[in-house]
Backbone bond lengths (Angstrom), bond angles and torsions (degrees), N, CA, C in turn:
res aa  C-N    CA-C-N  psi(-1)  N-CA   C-N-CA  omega(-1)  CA-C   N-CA-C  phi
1 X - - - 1.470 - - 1.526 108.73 -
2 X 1.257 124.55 154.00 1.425 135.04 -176.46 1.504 101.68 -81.18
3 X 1.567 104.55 178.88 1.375 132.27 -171.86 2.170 91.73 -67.67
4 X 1.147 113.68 133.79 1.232 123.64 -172.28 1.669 122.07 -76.60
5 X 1.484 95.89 -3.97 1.622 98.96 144.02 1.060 134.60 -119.48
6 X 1.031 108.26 19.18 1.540 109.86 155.73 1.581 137.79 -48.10
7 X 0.946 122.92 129.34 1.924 98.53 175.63 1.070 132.26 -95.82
8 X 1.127 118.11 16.37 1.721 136.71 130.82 1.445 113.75 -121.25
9 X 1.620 91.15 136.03 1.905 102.03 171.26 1.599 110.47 -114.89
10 X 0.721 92.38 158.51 1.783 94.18 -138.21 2.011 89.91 -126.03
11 X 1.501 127.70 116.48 1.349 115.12 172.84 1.746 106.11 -155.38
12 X 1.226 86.57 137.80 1.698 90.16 173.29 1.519 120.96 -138.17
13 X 1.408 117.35 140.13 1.389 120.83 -144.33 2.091 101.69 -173.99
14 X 1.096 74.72 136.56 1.763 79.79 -165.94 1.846 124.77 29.77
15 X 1.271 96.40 68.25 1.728 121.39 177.20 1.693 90.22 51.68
16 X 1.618 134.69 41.07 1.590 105.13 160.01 1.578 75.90 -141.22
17 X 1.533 97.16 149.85 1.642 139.44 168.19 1.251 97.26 -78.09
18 X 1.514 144.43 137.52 0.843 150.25 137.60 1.759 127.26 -102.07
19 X 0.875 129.77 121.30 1.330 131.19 -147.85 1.600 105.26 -124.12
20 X 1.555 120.34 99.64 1.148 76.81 -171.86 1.970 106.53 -131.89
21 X 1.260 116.89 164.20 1.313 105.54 -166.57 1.590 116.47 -100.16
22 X 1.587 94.50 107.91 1.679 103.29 -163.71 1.128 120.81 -91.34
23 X 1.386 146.10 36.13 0.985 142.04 171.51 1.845 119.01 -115.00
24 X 1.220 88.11 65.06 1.429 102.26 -178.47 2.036 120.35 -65.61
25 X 1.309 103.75 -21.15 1.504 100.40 176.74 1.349 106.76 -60.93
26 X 1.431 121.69 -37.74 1.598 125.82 176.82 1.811 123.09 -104.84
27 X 1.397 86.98 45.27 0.978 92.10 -176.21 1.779 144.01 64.10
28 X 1.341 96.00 -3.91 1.890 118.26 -174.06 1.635 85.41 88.31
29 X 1.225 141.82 -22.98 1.572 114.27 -173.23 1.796 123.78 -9.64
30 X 0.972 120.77 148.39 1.089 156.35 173.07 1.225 124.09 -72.86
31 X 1.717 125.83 56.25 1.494 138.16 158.40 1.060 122.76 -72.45
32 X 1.248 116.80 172.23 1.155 139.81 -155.27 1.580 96.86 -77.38
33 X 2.006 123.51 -49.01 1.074 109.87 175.23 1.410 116.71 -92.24
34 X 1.649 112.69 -16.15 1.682 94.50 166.47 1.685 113.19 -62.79
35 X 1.389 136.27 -12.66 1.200 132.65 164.82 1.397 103.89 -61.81
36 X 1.211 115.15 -64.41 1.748 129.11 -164.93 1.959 98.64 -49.53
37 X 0.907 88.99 -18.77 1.812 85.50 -159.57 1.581 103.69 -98.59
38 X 1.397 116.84 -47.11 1.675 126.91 153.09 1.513 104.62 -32.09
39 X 1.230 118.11 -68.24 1.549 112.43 -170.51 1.226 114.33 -58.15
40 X 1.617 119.48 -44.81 1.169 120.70 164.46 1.580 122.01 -26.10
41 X 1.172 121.71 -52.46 1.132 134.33 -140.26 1.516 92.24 -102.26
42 X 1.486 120.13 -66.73 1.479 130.29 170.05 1.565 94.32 -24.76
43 X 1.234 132.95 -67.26 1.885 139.12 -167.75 1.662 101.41 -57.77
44 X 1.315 124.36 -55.26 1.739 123.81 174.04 1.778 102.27 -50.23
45 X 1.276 113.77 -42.29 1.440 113.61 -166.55 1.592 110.06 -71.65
46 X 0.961 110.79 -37.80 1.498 122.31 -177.54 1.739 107.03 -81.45
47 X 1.152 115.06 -58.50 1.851 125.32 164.31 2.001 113.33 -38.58
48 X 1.248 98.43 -14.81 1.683 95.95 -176.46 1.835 122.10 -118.56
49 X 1.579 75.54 87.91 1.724 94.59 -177.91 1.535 106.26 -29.10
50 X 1.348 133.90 -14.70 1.583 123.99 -176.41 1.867 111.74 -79.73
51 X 1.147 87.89 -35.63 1.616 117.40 -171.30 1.678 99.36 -68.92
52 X 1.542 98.89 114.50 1.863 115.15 -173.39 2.011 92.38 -91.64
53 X 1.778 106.91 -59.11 1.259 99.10 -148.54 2.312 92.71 -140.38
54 X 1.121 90.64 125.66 1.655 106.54 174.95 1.773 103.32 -74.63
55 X 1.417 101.77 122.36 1.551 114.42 154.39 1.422 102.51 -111.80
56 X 1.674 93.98 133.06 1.447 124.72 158.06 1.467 127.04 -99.84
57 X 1.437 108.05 82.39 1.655 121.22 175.38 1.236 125.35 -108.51
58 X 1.563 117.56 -172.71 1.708 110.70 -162.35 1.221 96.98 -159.79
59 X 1.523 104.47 150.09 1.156 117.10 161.13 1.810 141.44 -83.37
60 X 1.033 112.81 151.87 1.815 86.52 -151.00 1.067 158.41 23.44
61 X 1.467 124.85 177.33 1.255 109.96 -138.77 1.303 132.45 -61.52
62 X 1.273 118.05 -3.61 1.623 133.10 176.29 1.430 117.10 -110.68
63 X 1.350 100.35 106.69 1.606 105.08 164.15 1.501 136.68 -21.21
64 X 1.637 95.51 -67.80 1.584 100.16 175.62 1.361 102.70 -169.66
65 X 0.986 135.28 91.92 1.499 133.10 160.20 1.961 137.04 -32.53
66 X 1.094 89.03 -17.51 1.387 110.66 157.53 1.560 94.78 91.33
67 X 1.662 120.36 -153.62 1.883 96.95 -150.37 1.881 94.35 -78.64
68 X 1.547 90.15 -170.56 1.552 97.82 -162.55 1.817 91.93 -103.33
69 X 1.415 98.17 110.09 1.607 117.69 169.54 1.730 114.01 -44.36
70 X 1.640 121.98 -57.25 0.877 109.18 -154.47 1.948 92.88 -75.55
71 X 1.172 117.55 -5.72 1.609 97.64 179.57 1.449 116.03 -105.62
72 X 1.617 102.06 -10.58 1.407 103.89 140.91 1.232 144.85 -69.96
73 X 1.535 114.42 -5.35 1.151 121.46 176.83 1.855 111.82 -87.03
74 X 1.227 102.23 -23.47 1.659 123.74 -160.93 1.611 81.76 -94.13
75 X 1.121 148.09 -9.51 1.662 140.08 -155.92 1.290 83.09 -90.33
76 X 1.314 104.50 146.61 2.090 124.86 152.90 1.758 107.67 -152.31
77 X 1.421 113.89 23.87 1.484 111.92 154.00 1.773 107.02 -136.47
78 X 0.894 100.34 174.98 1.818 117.91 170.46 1.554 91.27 -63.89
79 X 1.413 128.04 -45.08 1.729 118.57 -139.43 1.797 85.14 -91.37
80 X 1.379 126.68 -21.13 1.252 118.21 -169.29 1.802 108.91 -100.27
81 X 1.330 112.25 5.14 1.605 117.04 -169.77 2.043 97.60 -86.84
82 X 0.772 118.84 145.97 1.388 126.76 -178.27 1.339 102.19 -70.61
83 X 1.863 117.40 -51.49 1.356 107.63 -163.50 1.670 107.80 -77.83
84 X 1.204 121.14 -2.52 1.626 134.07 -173.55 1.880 88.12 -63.47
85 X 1.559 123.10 -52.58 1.435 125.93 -153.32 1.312 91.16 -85.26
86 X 1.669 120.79 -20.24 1.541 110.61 177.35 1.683 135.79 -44.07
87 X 1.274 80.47 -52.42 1.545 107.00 -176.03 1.875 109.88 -46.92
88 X 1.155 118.47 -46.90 1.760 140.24 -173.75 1.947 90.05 -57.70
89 X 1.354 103.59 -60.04 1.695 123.34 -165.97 1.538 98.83 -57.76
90 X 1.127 110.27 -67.60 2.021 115.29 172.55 1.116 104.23 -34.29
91 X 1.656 123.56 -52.54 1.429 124.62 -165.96 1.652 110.77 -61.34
92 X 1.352 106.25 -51.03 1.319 114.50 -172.88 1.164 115.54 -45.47
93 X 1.838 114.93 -65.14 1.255 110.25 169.93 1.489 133.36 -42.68
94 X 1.830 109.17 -48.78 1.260 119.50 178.30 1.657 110.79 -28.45
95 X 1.579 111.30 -71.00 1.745 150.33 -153.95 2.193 88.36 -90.64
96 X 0.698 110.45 6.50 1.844 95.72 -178.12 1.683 78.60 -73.56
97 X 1.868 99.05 147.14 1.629 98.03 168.02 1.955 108.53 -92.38
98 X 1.338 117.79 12.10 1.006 125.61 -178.86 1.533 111.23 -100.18
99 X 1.223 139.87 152.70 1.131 121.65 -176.91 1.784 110.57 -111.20
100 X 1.692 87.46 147.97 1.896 102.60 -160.27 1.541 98.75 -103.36
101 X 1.536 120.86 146.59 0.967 133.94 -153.27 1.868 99.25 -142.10
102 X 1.382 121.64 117.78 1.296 112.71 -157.82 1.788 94.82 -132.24
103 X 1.865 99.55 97.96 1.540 93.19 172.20 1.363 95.51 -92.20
104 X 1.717 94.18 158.36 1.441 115.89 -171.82 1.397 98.04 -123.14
105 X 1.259 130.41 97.73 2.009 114.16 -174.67 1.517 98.67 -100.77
106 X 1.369 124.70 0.53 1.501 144.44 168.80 1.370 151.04 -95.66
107 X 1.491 129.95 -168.42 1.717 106.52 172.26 1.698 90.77 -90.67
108 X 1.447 115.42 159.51 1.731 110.30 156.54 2.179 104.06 -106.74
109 X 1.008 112.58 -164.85 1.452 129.57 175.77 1.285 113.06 174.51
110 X 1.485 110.73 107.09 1.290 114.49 158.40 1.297 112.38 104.78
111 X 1.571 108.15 -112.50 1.256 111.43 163.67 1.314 129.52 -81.80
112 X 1.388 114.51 -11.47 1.884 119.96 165.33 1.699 98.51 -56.20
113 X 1.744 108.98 -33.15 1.480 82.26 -159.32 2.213 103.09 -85.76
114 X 1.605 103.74 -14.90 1.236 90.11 177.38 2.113 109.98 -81.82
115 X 1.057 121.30 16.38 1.202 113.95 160.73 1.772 108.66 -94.73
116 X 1.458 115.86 -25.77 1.290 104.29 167.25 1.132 118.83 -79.86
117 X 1.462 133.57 -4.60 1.504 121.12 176.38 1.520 120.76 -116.30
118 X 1.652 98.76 14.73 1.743 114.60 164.85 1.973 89.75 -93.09
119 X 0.935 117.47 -15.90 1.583 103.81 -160.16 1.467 94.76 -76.99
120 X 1.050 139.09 164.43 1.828 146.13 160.20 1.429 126.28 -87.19
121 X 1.358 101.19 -11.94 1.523 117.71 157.82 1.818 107.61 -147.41
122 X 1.987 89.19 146.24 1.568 88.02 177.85 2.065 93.26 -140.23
123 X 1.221 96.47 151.68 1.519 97.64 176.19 1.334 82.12 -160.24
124 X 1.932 86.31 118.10 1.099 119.05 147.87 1.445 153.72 -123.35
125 X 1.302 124.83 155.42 1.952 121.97 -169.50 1.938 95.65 -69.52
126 X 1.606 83.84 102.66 1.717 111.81 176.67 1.589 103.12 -19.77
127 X 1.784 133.96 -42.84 0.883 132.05 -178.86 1.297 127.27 -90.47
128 X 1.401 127.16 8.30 1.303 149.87 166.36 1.624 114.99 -26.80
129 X 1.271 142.70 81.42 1.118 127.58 -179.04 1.460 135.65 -82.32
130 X 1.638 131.35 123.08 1.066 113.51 -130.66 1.604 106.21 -151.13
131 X 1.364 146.51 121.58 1.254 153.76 -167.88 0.807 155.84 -153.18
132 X 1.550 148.36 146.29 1.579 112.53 -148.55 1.562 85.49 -142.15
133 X 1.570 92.19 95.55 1.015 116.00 179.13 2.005 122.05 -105.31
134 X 1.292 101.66 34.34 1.780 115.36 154.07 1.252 104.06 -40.22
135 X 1.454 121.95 -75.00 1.218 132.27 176.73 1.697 132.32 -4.33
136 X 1.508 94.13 -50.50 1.667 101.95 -170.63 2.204 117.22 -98.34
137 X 1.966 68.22 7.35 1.520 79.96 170.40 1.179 124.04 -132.26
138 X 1.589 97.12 18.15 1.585 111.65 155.69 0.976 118.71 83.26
139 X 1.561 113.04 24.18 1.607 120.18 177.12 1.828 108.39 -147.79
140 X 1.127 110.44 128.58 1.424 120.20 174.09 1.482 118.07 -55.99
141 X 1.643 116.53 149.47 1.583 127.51 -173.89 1.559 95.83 -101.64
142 X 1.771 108.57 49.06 1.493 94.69 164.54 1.563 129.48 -53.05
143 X 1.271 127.25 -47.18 0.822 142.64 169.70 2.103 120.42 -39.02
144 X 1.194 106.08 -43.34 1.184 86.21 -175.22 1.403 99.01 -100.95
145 X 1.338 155.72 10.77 1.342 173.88 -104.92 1.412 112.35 -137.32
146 X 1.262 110.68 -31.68 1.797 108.36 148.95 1.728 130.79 -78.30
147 X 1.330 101.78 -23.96 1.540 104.60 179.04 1.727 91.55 -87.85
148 X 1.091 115.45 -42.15 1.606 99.43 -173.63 1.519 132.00 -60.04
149 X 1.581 86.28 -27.95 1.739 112.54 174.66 1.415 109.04 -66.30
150 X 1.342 110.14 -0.69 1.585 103.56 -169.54 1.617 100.43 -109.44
151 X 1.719 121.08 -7.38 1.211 120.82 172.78 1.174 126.48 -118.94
152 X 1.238 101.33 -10.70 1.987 104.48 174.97 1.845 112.04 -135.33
153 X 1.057 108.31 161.26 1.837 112.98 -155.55 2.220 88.51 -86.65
154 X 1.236 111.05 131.14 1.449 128.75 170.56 1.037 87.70 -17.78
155 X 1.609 130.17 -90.67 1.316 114.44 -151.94 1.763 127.50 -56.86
156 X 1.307 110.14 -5.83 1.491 111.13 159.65 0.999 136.08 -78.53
157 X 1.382 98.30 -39.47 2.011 125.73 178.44 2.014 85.26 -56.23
158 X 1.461 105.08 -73.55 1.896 96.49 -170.30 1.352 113.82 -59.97
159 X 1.463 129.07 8.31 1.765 108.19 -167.81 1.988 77.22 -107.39
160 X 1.492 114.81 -46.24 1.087 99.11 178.52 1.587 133.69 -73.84
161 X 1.491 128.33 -8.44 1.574 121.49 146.47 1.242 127.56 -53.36
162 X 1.467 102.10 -38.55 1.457 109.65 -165.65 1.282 116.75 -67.97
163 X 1.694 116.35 -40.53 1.471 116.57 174.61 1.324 113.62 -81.00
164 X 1.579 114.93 -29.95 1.667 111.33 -174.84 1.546 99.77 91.31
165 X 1.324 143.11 -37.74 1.152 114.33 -157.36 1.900 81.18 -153.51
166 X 1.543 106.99 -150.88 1.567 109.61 -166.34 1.681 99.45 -76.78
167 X 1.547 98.46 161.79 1.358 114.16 172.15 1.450 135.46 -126.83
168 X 1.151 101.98 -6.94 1.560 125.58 -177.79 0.921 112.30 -82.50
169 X 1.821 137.02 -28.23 1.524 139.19 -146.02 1.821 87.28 -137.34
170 X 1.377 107.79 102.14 1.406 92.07 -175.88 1.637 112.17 -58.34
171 X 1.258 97.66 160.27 1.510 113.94 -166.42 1.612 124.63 71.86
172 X 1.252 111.91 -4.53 1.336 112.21 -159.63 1.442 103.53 -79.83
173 X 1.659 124.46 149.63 1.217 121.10 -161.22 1.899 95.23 -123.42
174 X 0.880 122.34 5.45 1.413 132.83 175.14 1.583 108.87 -134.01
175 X 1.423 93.52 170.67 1.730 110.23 152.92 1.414 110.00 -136.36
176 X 1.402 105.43 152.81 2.020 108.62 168.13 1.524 128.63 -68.82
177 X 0.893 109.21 159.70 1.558 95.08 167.98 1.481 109.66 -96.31
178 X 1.086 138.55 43.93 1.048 167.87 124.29 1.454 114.00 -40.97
179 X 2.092 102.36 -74.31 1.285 121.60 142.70 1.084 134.44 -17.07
180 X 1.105 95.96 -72.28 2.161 121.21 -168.20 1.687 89.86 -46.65
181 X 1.586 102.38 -63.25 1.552 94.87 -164.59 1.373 128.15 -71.55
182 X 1.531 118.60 2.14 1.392 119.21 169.94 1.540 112.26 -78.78
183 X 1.710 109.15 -18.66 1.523 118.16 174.20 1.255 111.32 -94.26
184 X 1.382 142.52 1.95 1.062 120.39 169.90 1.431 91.27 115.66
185 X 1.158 141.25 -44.01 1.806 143.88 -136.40 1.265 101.77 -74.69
186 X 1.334 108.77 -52.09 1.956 115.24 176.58 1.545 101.07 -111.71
187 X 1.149 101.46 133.00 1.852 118.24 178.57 1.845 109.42 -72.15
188 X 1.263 109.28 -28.67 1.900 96.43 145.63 1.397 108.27 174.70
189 X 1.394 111.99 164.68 1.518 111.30 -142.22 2.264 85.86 -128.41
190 X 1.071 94.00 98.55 1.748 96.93 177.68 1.828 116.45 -101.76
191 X 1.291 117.17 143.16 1.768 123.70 160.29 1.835 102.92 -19.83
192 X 1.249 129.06 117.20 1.086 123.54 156.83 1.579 126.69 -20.11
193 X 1.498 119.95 -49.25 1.275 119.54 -179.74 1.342 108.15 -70.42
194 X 1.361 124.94 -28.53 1.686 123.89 176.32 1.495 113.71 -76.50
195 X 1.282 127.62 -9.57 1.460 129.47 -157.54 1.948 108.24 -74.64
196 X 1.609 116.83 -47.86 1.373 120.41 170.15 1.595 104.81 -54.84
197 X 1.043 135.36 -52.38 1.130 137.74 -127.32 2.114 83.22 -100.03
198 X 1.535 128.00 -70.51 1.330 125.51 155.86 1.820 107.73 -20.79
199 X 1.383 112.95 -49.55 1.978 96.49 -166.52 1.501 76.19 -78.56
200 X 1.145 143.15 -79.47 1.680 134.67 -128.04 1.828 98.20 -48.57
201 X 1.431 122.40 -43.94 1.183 126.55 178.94 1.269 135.87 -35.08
202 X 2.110 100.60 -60.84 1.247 145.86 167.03 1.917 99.93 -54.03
203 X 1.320 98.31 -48.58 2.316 93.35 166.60 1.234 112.41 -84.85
204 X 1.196 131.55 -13.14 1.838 111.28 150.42 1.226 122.99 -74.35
205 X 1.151 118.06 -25.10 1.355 134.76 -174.06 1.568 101.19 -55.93
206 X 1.493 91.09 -72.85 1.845 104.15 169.85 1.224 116.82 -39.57
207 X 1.401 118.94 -58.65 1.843 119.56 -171.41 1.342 107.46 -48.73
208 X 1.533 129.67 -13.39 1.285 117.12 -156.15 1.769 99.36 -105.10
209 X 1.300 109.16 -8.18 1.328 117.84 160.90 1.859 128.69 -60.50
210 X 0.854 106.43 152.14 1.707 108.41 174.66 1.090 100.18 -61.89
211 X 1.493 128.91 160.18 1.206 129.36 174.07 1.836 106.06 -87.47
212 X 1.665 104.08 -66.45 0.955 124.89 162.51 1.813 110.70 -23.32
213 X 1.168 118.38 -55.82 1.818 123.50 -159.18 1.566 94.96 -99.50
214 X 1.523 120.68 -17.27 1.830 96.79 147.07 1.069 110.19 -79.56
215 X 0.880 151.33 -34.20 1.459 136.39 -171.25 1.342 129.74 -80.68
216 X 1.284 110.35 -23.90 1.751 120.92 136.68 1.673 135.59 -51.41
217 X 1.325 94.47 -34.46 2.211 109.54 178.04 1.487 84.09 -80.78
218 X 1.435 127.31 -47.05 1.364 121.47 175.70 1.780 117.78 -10.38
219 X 1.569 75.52 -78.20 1.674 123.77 -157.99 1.947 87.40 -61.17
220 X 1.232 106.90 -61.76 1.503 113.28 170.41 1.437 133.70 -23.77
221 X 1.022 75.83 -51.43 2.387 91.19 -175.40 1.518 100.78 -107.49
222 X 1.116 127.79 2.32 1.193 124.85 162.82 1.286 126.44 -41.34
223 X 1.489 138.27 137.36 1.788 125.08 165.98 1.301 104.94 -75.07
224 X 1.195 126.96 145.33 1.491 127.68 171.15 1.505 93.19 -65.45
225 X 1.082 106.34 139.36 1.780 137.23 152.29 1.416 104.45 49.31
226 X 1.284 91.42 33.97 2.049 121.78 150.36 1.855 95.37 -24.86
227 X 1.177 150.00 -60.91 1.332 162.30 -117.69 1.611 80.78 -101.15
228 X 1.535 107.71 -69.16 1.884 113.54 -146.49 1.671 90.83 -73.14
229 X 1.435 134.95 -22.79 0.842 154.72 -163.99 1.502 105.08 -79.35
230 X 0.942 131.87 -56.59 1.717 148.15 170.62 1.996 99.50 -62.23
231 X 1.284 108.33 -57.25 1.438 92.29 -175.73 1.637 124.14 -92.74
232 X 1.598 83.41 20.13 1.868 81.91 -177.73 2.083 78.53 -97.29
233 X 1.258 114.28 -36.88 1.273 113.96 171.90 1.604 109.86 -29.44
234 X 1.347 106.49 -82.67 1.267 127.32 -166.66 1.654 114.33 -33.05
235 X 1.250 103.55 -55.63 1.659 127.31 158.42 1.687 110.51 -15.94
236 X 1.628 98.89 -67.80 0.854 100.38 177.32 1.588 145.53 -88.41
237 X 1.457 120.44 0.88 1.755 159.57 132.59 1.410 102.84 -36.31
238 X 1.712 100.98 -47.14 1.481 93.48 -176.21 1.616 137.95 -53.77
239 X 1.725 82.15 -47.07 1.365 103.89 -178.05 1.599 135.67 -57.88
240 X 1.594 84.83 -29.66 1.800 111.13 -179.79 1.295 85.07 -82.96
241 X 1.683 162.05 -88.88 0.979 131.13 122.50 1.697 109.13 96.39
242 X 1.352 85.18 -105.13 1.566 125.59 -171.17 1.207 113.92 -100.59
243 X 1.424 120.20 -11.34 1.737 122.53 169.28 1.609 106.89 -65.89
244 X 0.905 123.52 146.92 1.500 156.89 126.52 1.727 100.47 11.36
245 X 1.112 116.13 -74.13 1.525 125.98 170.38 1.751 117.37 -61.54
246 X 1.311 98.02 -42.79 1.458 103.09 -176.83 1.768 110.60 -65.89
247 X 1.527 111.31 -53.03 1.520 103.93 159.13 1.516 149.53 -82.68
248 X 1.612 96.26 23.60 1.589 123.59 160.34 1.467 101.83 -82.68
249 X 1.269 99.99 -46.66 2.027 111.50 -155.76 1.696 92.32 -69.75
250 X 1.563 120.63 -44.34 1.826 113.43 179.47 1.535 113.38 -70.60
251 X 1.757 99.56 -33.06 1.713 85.10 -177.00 1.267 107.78 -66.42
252 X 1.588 112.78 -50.51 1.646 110.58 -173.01 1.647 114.39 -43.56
253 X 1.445 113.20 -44.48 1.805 108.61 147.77 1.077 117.52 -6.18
254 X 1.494 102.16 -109.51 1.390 119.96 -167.04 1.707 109.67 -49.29
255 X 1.052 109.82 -18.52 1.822 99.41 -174.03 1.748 97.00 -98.24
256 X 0.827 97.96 -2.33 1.464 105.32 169.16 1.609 114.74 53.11
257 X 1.604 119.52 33.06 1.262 155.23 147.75 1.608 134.78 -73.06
258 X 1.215 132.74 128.86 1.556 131.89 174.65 1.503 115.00 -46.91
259 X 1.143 121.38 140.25 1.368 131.38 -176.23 1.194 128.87 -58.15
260 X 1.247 167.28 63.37 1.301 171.17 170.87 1.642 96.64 53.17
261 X 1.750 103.39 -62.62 1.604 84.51 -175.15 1.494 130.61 -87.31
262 X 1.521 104.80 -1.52 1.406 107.35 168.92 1.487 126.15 -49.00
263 X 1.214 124.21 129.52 1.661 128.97 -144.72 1.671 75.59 -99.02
């Protein structure tokens, strides 16, 4: 395991990568160098002929909060926006010829949840609460909107941007992964105490695969140009972003106030 502030810890040990996202005081948010450092690590994991199968884990209790507001708030280019470096990170996982494995023992938001739906497996704690809530801050989840498209049917992907959070339970501002996995979003949602014991299984399972012939089914089910596809996304994340509305919706964030248009 790496130096313990790092914001990825990085370990490998009987042919699996474990990857995990350590910056739990802020929630795992989504910077510019917790991106830089993920990829990092995603490239060592894939570069090490020992290494069968990548786990994507975290440190405390929150998965991933999705990108990091206050350095989105400080952004005024594409190259300085967090979700701009997103798009590269989705890809990686998407295109690794190794296969990525994304426990969730937490809530995700946003972009936590488009790193769980680039992964090819996700197991998550059934009570996981989880939302993609861009929306209420006035900026679209272009960006993760191709990996998500690859796990739940259009008309779910738009009922769930549109509200940001659950829709079934009036008032509800989330869904479970409970949820997620009846849609497709998380590949299965287990009792917290069953969740180690379900992934360790799910990586024998894998080891017993070819290396070579996953990485071909890889290559197989792949979207063509998954990559140009994510950063033509991003492009457009950006823009909402940097609009007028989009930096009402982060300040009202951080001031921890209702949004201009909230009635």
């Amino acid at each position: 395991m790496e130096r313990n502030d790092a914001p990825i810890a990085y370990r490998a040990q009987e042919a699996v990568a474990t990857i995990t996202l350590n910056a739990p005081e802020r929630r795992n948010a989504l910077s510019t160098h917790l991106i830089a450092e993920l990829r990092g690590a995603l490239a060592r994991a894939v570069a090490d002929r020992d290494v069968r199968v990548i786990v994507l884990d975290h440190a405390g209790p929150v998965f991933c909060a999705g990108a990091d507001l206050k350095e989105s708030a400080a952004a005024h280019s594409l190259a300085a926006l967090p979700a701009a470096h997103l798009a590269d990170a989705l890809a990686d996982i998407a295109e690794s010829p190794k296969p990525v494995v994304a426990v969730v023992r937490g809530s995700a938001r946003g972009g936590g949840l488009g790193l769980i739906a680039a992964a090819d497996f996700s197991v998550a704690h059934f009570e996981a609460e989880m939302a993609f809530s861009e929306v209420r801050l006035g900026v679209v989840p272009a960006v993760i909107g191709p990996v998500v498209a690859r796990r739940i049917t259009p008309a779910r992907m738009r009922e769930l941007f549109l509200v940001g959070g659950g829709f079934v339970v009036e008032g509800a501002d989330v869904f479970t992964a409970e949820e997620a996995a009846t849609w497709g979003l998380v590949s299965t949602a287990v009792y917290e105490e069953h969740l180690d014991a379900v992934v360790a299984d799910l990586v024998r399972r894998l080891k017993l695969g070819g290396p070579s012939a996953q990485a071909g089914i890889k290559a197989l089910t792949a979207a063509p140009d998954l990559r140009g596809e994510l950063r033509g996304a991003a492009a457009v994340t950006a823009e909402y972003f940097f609009s007028e509305e989009g930096r009402e919706g982060i300040r009202s964030f951080i001031e921890k106030r209702p949004a201009s248009w909230v009635g």
